[in-house]
C-alpha positions in Angstrom: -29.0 -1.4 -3.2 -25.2 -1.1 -3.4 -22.3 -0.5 -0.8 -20.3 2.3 -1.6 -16.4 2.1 0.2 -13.6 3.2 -0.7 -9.7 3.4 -0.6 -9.5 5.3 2.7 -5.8 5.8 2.2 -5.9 8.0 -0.1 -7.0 10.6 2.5 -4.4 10.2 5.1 -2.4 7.8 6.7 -3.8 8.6 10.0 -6.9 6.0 10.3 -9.2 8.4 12.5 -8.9 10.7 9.5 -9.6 8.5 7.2 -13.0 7.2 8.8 -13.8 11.2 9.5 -14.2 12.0 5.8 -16.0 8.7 4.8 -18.7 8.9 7.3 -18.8 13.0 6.4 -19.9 11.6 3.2 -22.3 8.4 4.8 -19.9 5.9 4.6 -19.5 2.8 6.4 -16.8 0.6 5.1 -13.3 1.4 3.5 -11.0 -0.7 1.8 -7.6 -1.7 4.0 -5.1 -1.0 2.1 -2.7 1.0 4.4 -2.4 3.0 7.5 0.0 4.4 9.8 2.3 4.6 6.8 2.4 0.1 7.0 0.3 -1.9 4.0 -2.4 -4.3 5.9 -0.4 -7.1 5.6 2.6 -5.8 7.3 0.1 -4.8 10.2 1.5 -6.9 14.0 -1.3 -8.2 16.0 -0.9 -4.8 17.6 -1.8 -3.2 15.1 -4.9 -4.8 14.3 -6.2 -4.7 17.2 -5.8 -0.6 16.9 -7.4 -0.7 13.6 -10.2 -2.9 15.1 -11.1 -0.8 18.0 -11.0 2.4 16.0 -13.9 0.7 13.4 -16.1 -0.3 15.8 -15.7 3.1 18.1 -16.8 5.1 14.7 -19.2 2.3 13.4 -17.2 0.9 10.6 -16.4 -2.0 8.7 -14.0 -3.0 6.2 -15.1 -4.8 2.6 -12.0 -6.1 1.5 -8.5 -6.5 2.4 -6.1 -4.4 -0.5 -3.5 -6.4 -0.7 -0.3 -6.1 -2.9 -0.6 -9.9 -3.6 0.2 -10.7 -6.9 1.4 -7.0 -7.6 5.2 -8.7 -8.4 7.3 -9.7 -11.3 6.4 -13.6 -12.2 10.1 -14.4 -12.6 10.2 -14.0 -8.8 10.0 -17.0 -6.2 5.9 -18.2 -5.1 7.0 -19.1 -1.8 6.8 -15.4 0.0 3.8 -14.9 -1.6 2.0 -18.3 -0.2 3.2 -17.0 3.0 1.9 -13.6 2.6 -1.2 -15.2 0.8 -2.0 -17.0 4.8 -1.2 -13.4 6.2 -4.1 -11.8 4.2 -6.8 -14.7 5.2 -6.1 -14.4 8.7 -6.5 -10.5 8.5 -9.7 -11.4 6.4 -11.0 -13.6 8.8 -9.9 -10.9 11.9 -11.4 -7.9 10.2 -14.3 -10.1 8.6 -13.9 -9.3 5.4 -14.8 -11.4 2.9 -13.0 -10.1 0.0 -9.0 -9.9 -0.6 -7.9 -7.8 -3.7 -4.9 -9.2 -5.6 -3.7 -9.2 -8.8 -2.3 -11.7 -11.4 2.0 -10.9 -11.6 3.6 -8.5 -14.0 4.7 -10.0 -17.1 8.1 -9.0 -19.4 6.5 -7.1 -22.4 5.6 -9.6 -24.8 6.4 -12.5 -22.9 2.9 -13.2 -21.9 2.3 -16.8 -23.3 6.0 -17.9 -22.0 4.7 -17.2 -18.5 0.8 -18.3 -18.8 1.2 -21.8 -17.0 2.8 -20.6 -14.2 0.7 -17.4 -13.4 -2.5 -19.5 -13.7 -0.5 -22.0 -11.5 0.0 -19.8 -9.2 -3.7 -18.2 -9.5 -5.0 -21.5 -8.5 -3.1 -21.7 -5.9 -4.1 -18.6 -4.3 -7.7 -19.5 -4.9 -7.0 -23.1 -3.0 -6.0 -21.1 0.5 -9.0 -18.7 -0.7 -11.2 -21.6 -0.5 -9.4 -23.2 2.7 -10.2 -19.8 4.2 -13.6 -19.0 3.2 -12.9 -15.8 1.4 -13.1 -14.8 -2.2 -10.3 -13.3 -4.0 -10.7 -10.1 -6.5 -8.9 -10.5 -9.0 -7.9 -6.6 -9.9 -7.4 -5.9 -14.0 -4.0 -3.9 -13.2 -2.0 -2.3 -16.2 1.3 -4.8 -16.8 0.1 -7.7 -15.4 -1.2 -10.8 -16.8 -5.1 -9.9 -16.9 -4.9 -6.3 -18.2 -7.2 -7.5 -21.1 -10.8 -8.4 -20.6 -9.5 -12.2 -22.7 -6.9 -13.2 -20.0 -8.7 -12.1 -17.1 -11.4 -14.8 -18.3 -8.2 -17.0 -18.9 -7.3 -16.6 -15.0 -11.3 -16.8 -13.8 -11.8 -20.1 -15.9 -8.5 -21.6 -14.9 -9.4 -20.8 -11.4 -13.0 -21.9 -12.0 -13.8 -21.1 -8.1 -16.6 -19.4 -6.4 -13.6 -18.2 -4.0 -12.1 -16.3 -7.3 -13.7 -13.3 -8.9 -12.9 -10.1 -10.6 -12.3 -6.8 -9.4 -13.7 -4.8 -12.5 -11.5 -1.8 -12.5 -13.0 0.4 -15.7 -10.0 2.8 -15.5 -7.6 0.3 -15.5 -9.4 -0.9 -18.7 -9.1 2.8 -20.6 -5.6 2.7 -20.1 -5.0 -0.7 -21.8 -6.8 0.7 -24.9 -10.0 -1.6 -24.0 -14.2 -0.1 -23.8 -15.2 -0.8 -20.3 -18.4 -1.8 -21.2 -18.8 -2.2 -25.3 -15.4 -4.7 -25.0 -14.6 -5.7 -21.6 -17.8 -6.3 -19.5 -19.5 -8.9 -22.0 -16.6 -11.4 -21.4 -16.6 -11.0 -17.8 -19.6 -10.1 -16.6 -20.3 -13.4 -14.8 -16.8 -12.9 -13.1 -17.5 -9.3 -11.8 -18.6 -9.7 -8.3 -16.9 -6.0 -7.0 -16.1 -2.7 -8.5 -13.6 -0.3 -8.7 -14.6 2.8 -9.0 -11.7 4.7 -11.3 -12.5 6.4 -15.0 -9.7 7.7 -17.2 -9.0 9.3 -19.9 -7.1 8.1 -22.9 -5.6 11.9 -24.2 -4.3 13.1 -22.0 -3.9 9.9 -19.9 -4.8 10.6 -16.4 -7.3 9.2 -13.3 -10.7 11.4 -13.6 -13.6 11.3 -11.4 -16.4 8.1 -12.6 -18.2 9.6 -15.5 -15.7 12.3 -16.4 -13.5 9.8 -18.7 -13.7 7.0 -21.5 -14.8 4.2 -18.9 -18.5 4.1 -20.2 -19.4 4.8 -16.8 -23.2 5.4 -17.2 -23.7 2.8 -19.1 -22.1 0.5 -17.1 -24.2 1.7 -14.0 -26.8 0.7 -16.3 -25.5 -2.6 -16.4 -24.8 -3.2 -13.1 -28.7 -1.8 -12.4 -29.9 -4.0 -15.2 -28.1 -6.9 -13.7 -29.6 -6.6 -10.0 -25.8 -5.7 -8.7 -25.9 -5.4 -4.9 -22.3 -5.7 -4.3 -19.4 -3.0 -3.3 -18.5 -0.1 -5.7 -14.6 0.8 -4.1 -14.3 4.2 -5.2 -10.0 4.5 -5.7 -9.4 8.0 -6.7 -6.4 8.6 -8.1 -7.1 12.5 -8.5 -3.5 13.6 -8.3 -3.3 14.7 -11.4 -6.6 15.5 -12.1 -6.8 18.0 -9.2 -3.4 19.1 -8.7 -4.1 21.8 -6.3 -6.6 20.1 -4.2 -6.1 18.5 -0.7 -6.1 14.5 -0.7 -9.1 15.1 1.8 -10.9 16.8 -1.4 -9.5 14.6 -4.5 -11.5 11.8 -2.5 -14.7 13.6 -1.3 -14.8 14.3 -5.2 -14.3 11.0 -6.7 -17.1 9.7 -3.8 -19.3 12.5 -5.0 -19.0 11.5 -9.1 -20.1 7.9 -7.9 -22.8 9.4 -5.6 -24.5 11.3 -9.1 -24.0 8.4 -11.4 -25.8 6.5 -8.9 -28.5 9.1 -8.5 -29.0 9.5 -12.3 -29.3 5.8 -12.6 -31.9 5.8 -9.7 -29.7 3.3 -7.3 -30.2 3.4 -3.9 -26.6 3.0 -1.6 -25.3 2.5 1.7 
């Protein structure tokens, strides 16, 4: 069985209204990324409390803390984001979550090898407060930074060489770097992939599309994931805008959970 979640904030900003369409659709956990217009790791202790209460009055819990780690130019100083990095543990460890996404700096086009050493230097030392802090860092593959491709997100993973550092397979994310999901990127990281996002794309035109209705190879990679006993989280992260211009955000996400939903019908997977 697999845990479907999801990027709540995609909704609303409003938490209550957030956790209203999820468990409309049988949810139980969502993905932190942001609410009340603040990211999680600008959240007081205030705050958390608020988000904590709220959870546990509708029966909710989250799977990973969506972090903007990493989500910055290399050529900018470490030292914030070591700071920041302690910040997302201890909201980890409040919200008991054991995942925090992050991703792996963006990179000057076609400087990649001039900046290698210090991204995985600075990869590993995310992973170290991971490990000090007993939770597990997803690694997303995010468009411009140093693992877009399938090759140097195995770079970062073997560099890291943690169990507190995975992969956040992202199959959209793939499309629009011109890689195969599945056929190209999966076989390299397979071992890696310990949570999903759940975004498809298409390459012409180049837009977001519900999970099955692009070029990520979705069905086959269900397969996969069946085929490799996955019991893990499948974040569904819409992305709909363009897709469904004249829907509401409530709708661009009860659609993207719905494509998931089928896939995972077709394949005969039960969820949560």
């Amino acid at each position: 069985m697999v845990t479907i979640t999801c990027f709540a904030d995609e909704v609303s900003a409003d938490l209550t209204e957030q956790l209203d369409v999820m468990a409309s659709e049988g949810l139980r956990h969502i993905e932190l990324r942001n609410v009340w217009g603040k990211n999680v790791l600008e959240l007081t202790d205030e705050d958390k409390s608020r988000v904590k209460a709220i959870l546990d009055e509708k029966g909710f819990r989250i799977s990973s803390i969506g972090s903007p780690l990493g989500k910055y130019s290399i050529t900018e100083p470490f030292e914030p984001q070591v700071e920041a990095m302690r910040t997302a543990v201890a909201a980890a460890q409040y919200f008991d979550a054991k995942y925090i996404r992050v991703f792996s700096y963006f990179i000057p086009a076609g400087e990649h090898e001039q900046h290698r050493d210090e991204v995985l230097l600075r990869m590993r030392a995310l992973t170290r407060l991971a490990e000090e802090g007993n939770v597990v860092l997803i690694i997303e593959n995010e468009s411009g930074v140093y693992g877009d491709l399938p090759e140097r997100c195995l770079e970062i993973l073997q560099a890291c060489d943690s169990a507190h550092a995975k992969l956040a397979f992202d199959p959209g994310n793939f499309v629009n770097n011109g890689v195969k999901p599945v056929s190209e990127a999966y076989p390299l990281v397979s071992e890696y992939t310990d949570y999903v996002h759940v975004k498809d794309a298409t390459r012409e035109p180049s837009m977001f599309v519900p999970a099955g209705a692009g070029d990520g190879e979705f069905s086959a990679f269900i397969a996969k994931l069946k085929q490799r006993g996955f019991t893990g989280f499948l974040s569904v992260e819409p992305h709909l805008h363009k897709y469904l211009p004249e829907a509401t955000n409530p709708e661009r996400v009860v659609a993207a959970v719905r494509a998931l939903k089928k896939l995972l019908a077709d394949a005969d997977i039960q969820w949560q």
